[in-house]
KEFINU-100334 format. One line per 10 residues: for each residue x negated, y negated, z negated of C-alpha. Coordinates in nm, 4 decimals. Each point is the difference from the previous one (the first is absolute). Layout:
! KEFINU-100334
X,Y,Z  ...
This chain:
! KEFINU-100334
-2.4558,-1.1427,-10.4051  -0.1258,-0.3596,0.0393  0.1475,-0.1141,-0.3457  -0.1570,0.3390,-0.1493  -0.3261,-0.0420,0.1298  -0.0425,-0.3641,-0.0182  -0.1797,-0.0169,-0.3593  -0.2636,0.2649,0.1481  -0.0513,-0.1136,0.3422  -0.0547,-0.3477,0.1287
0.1767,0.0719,0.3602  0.2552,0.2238,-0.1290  0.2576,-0.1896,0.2016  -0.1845,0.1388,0.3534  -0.0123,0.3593,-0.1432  0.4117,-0.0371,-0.0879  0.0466,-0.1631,0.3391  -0.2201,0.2591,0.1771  0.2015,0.2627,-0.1699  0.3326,-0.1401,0.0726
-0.1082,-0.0810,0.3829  -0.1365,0.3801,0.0256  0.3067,0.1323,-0.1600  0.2526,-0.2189,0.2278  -0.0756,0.1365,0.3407  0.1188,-0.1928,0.3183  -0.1966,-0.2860,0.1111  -0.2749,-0.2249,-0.0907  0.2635,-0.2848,-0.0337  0.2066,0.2485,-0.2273
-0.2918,0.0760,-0.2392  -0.0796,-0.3716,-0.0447  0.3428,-0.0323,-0.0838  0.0108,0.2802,-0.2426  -0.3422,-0.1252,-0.1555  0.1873,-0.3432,-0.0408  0.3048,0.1138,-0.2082  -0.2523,0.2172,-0.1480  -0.1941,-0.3573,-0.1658  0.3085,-0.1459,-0.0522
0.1521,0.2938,-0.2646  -0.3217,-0.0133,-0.1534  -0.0713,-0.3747,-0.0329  0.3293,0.0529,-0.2328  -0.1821,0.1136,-0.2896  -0.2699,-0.1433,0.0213  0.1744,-0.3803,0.0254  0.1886,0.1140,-0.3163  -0.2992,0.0796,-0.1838  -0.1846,-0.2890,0.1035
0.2955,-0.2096,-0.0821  -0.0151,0.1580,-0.3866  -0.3147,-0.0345,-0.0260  -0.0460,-0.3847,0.1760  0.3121,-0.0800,-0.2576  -0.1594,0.0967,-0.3079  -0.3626,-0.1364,0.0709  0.1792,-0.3848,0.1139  0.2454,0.0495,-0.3193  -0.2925,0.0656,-0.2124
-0.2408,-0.2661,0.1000  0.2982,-0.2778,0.0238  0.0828,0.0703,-0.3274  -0.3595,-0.0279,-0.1741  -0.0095,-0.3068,0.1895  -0.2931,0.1072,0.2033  0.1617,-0.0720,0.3245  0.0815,-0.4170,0.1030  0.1900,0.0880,0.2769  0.2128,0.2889,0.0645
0.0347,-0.1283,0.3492  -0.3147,0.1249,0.1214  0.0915,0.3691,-0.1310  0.3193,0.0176,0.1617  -0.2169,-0.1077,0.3457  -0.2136,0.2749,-0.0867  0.2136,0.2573,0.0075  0.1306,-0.0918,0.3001  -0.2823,-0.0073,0.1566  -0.1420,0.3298,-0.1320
0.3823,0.1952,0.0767  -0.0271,-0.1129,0.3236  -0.3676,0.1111,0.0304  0.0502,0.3919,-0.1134  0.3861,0.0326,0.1738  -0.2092,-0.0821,0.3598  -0.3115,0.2231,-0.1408  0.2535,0.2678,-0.0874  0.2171,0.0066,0.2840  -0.2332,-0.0895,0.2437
-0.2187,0.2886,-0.0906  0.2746,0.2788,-0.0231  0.0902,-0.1659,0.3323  -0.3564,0.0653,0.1736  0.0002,0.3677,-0.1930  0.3183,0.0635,0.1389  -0.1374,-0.0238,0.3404  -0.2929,0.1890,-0.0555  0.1676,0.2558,-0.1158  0.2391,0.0575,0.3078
-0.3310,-0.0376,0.2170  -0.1818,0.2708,-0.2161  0.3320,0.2086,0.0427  -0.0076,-0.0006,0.3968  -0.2954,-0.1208,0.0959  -0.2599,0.1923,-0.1792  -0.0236,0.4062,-0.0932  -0.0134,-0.0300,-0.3436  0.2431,0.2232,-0.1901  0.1010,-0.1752,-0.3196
């Protein structure tokens, strides 16, 4: 759900979370854990994609000669993967949760 949604919605990974945590049952320790393997299958495609796509732009701009040092993109990406796995799987984490509370704690029939 989180990789589906994720071009439409800016927090899809607390909606797949919340509906993994909701869907889980148990406790509130067992929906963050569900919401947390939840972020981590769908940082998956998403790294691939960026990967692709972070490949092609450095290969293109080292090989006009735009770029001095290839260095710095490398850095970049590292910085930026590690950025969006933590937004990712921190979010489905925290949806995961919310969904087991919303489950048990609340009278809403989803």
């Amino acid at each position: 759900m989180t990789t589906v949604l994720s071009g439409a919605l800016p927090f899809a990974p607390l909606v797949g979370g919340a509906a993994a945590g909701y869907l889980q049952g148990g406790s509130r320790t067992d929906g963050l854990r569900v919401g947390t393997v939840s972020g981590l299958f769908a940082v998956i495609p998403a790294a691939i994609v960026f990967t692709l796509v972070f490949s092609f732009v450095t290969t293109v701009l080292v090989g006009t000669g735009e770029v001095a040092a290839p260095a710095i993109f490398g850095f970049f990406f590292a910085v930026v993967a590690l950025f969006v796995v933590v937004f990712v799987v921190g979010l489905s984490a925290v949806g995961g949760w919310l969904g087991n509370y919303v489950r048990y704690e609340t009278d809403i029939d989803v």
